[in-house]
N, C-alpha and C positions, 0 to 999 in steps of 0.2 A: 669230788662229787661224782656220783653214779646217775649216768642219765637212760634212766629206764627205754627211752620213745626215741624213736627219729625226731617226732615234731618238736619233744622239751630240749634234746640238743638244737636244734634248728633255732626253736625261739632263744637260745641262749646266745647263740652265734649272732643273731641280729641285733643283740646288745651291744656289738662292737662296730655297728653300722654307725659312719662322723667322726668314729674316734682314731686319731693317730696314735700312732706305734708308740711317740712317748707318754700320753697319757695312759697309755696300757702301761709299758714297763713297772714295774714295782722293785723290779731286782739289779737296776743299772746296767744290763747288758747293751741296750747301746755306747756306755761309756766305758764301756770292760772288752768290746771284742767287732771287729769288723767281718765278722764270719758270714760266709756266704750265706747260711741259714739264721742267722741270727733272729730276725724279722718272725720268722718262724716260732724260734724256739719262745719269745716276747710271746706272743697267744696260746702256748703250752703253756706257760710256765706262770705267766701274769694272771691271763685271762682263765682259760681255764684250770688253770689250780693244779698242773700235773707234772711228775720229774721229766725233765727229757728224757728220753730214751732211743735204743735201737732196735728194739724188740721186733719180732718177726713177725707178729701178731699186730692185726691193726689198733691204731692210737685208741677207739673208741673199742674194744676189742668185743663185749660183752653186745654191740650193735651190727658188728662189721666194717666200723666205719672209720677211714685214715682220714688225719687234718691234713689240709695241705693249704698253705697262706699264699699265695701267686699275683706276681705284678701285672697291670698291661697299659698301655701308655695309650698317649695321645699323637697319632701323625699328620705330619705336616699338611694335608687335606681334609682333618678335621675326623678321621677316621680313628677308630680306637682298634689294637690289634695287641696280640700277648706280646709282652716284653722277651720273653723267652719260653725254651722249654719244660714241662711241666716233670724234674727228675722225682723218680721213685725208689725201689729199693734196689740193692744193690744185688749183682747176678751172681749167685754161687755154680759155678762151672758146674763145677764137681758132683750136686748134689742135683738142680735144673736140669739136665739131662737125660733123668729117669722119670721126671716128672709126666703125669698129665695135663694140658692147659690147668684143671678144675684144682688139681693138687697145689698148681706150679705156686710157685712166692709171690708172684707178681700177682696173681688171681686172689690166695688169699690175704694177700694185705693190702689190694687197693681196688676191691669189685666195688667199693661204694667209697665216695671221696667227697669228704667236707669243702668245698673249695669257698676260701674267703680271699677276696679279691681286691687287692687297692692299687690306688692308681701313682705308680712312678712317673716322676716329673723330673727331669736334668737339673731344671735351678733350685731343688726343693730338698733340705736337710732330713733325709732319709728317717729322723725321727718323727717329721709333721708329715712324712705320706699317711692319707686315709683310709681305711677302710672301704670301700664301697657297696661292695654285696658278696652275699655269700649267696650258695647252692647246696642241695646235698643232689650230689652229678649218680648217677647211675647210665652205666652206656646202654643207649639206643642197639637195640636187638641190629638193626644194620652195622652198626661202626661193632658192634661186638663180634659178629663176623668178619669184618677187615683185621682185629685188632688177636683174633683166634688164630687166623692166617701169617698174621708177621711174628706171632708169637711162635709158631710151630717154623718159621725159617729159621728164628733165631733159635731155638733149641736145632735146628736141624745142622744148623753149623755148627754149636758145638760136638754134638755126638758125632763129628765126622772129621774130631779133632780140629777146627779152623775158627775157634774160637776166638785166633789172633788174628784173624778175616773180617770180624765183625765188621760194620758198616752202619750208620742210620740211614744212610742212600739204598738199603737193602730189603727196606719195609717202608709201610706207607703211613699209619697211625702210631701204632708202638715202635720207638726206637731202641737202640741197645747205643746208648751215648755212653762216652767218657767220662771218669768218675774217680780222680784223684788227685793231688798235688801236682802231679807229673811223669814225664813218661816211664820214671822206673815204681811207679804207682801198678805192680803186675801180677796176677794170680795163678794159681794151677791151673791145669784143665785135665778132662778127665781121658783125653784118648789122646794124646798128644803132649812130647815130653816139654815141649816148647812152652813159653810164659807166654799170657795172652793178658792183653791193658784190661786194667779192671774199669768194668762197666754195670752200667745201673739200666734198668727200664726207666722209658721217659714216655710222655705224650709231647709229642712233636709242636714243636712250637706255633704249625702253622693249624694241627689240631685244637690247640689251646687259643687262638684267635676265632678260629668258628663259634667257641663256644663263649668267646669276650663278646661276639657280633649277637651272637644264639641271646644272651643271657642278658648282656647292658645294656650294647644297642638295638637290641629287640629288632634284629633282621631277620627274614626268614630265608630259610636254603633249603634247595630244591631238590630230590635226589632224581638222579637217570635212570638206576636199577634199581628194583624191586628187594626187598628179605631174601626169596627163595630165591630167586638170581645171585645174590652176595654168598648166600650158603653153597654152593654149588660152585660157584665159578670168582674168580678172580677179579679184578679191577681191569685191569690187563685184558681178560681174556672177554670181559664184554665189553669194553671200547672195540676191540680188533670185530667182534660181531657187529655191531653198530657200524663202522666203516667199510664192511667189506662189499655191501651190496651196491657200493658206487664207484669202486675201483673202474678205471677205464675213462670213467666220465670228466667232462670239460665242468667246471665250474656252474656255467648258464643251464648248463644238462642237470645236475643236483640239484642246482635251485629249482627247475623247474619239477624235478621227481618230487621234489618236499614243498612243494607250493607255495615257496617263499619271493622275493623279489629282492633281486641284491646289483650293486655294480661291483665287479672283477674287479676296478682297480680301486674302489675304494678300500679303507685297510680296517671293515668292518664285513667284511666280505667272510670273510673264513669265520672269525665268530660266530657270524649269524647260523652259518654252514652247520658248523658244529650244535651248538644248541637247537639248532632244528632238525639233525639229525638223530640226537641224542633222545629227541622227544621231549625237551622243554624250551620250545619255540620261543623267541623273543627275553629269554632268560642272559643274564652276563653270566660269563662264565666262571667266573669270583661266586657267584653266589648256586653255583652247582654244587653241593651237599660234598661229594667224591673225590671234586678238584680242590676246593677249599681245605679241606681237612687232610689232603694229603698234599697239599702246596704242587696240584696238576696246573704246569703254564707251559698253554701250547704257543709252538715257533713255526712259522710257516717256510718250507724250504722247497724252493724250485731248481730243480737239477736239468740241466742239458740232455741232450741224446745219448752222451758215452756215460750219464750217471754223474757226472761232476756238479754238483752246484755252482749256480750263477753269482755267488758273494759269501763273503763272510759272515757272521752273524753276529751283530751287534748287542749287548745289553745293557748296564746302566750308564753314564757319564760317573766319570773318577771321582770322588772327590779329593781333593790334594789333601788338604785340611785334615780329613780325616786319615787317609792313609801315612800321613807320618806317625798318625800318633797312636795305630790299633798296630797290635801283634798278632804274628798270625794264626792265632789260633783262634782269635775273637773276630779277625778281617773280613770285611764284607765280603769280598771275592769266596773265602773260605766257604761262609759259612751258607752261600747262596748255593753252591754247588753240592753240598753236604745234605739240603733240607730241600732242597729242590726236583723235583722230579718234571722232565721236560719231554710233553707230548708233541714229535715232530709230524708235522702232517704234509706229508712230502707230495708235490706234482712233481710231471717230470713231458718237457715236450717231445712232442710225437715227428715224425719224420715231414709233417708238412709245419713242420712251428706252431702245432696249438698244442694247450699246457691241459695235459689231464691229471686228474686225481693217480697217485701212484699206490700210496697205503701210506699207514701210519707208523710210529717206532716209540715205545715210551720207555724212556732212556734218562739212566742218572749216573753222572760222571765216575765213573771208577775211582776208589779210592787211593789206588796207587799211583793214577793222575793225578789226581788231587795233591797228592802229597809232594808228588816230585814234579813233575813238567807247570801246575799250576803255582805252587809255591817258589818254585824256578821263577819264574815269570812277575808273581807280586815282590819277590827278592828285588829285581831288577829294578823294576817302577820305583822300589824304595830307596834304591843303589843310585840310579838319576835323579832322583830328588834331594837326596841326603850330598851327592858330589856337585849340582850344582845341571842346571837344565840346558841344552845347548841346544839353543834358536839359532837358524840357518837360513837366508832368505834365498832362493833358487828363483828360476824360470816360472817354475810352478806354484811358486807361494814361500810358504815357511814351515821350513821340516826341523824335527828336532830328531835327541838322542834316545827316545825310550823303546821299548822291543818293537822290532819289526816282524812281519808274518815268515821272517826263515829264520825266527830267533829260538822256536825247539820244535816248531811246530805244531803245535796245538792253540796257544794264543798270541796276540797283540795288541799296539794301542795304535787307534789311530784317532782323527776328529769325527765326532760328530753334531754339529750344529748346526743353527740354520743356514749361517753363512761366515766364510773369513770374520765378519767383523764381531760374531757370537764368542766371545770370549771369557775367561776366568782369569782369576788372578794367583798365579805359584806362591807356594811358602818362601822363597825367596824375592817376591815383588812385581815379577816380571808379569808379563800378560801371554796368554796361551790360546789358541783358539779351545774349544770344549773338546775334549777329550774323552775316547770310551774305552769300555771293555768289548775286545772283539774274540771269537773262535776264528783261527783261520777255518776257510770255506774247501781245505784240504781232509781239516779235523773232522769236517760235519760230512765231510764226504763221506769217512771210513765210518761213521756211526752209520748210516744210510746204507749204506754199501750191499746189506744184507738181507733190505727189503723187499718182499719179493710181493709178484702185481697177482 
């Protein structure tokens, strides 16, 4: 069928509002294929009455408009966010590099996107997940601006031959994700005799949760910067404006320019800081339009006199449980660092010991960290778990075997819990105090290093 209108494809789409993927099926492809698209191709093929295809032209072609069927779950605070990233089509080197955004593949096969939405559940036979709502998504003149910007890096590293440089850590809304069976999954490129992994446009998984909050949970987010500010200027470059006019100042000195009331030590102190500098006072910062959608989480780093920071940097608690049983390509550690972009908001004390604002740094882990010193290091954690955990009781407590802060230099484990008796239990039985993921406070040194007041 030919759907003349937005609105008669829209009301069509809503006929699959309740129904699970097997009541849709007409053609057994759940019992025929465990294909990462499958779920997909089930609403091609069932519901809308169409062949699969790869065509380079959008699915609804005669409207503009791509289906796209996309998960997002339920977390453990009740919170709903995208299961994952939202992949698109796939990047022809060769051809994308002559392109204008208006021309590019990405623009026209996905400027308007059907998105129908159901909800993934662990204990739930992937045939009775539901439907839940559908969209027809067109991007917001703002995120079209960020999304124009990462699209022009990502063409700007192929023409410059580094196509095998690509990154998702390298843009903030559109990524340039991986997109094949495995690493010898490789294609040409066009300035450069080297094979580069073939990769797809995506919307960033943490963009694709703004719009599960936008659209299900009916949250509102707030933006910091204006259209004409996005059009002009960077993400980047107006955070660094917004921060610069406090450089110097002590904490109580901020709050008091921005007419706020905060205590230093409590560990709501710099949020508040933040959102009331930004111009959306008393906003969390989860629900800042700019950080949300480009998964911005600030870390607060206090450095000494000679520039050192005063500690490591802590992030989530391990889970054992989990870590024996992800690979690393799908590993939490991984995939936090890959989607993550981390706004450091560095003090630094002055020569009578009071800690002033230093500047900021918005910084996302290199990928050839990633790959070698960080996957080094989850090797390890998986090497002491897999040979067996060795608890040691000392003067000081109970030390075990897993990487310590001079094991490559960039991370470690150590505990973080309330106390000794805050404890987890190993895949081998044993009890552990709680255990994290740390940066050494050597590593966050050299990220900082280059911040100037």
């Amino acid at each position: 069928m030919i759907y003349e209108t937005e609105d008669e494809l829209l009301f069509k789409a809503r006929e699959a509002h309740g129904k699970t993927f097997r009541e849709i099926d007409q053609y057994s492809r759940l019992n025929n294929t465990r294909a990462t698209g499958a779920l997909g191709q089930i609403v091609e093929e069932s519901f809308f009455e169409y062949k699969v295809n790869s065509n380079a032209e959008a699915d609804f072609s005669n409207l503009g408009i791509e289906l796209k069927v996309t998960p997002f779950k339920q977390n453990n605070n009740k919170s709903l966010s995208a299961k994952e990233r939202l992949v698109l089509n796939i990047i022809n080197y060769m051809t994308e590099a002559e392109k204008s955004f208006y021309e590019s593949s990405f623009w026209k096969k996905n400027q308007k996107l059907l998105l129908m939405f159901y909800e993934w559940k662990k204990e739930v036979d992937r045939g009775d997940y539901k439907i839940i709502e559908t969209i027809l998504f067109k991007y917001p003149e703002e995120d079209l601006a960020v999304i124009k910007s990462d699209w022009t890096l990502i063409q700007a590293k192929i023409q410059a031959g580094l196509a095998h440089e690509l990154s998702e850590g390298d843009t903030l809304y559109l990524g340039a994700c991986t997109k094949g069976a495995n690493k010898n999954s490789l294609r040409e490129q066009p300035f450069s005799d080297e094979h580069a992994m073939q990769r797809a446009y995506s919307l960033k998984q943490s963009y694709m949760t703004a719009l599960v909050r936008q659209y299900i949970s009916k949250e509102k987010l707030v933006h910091f910067s204006s259209l004409e500010e996005l059009q002009e200027k960077s993400i980047e470059q107006l955070l660094n404006e917004r921060f610069e006019p406090f450089i110097g100042m002590t904490m109580e000195e901020m709050a008091l320019r921005l007419n706020i009331q905060i205590n230093p030590r409590n560990r709501s102190a710099v949020p508040n800081l933040i959102s009331a500098l930004l111009g959306v006072k008393g906003t969390k910062l989860d629900q800042i339009a700019e950080f949300a959608k480009a998964n911005i989480q600030f870390k607060t780093v206090r450095v000494q006199q000679n520039g050192r920071p005063k500690e490591s940097m802590s992030f989530k608690n391990i889970d054992f449980e989990e870590i024996v049983r992800e690979q690393w390509e799908d590993s939490y550690i991984r995939n936090y660092f890959v989607e993550t972009q981390i706004l450091f908001v560095v003090f630094q004390f002055d020569e009578q010991g009071v800690l002033r604002f230093k500047n900021i740094k918005l910084w996302h882990m290199p990928m050839q960290t990633i790959e070698r010193e960080l996957y080094e290091y989850w090797a390890e954690v998986r090497k002491v778990l897999d040979e067996g955990v060795i608890l040691t009781k000392t003067k000081k407590g109970v030390e075990n075997n897993f990487p310590k802060s001079d094991f490559n230099g960039v991370a470690h484990v150590r505990p973080k819990g309330a106390d000794g008796n805050d404890k987890v239990q190993l895949p081998d039985g044993q009890s552990i105090t709680k255990q994290c993921y740390w940066l050494n406070a050597s590593y966050i040194g050299r990220i900082v290093s280059d911040i100037e007041e």
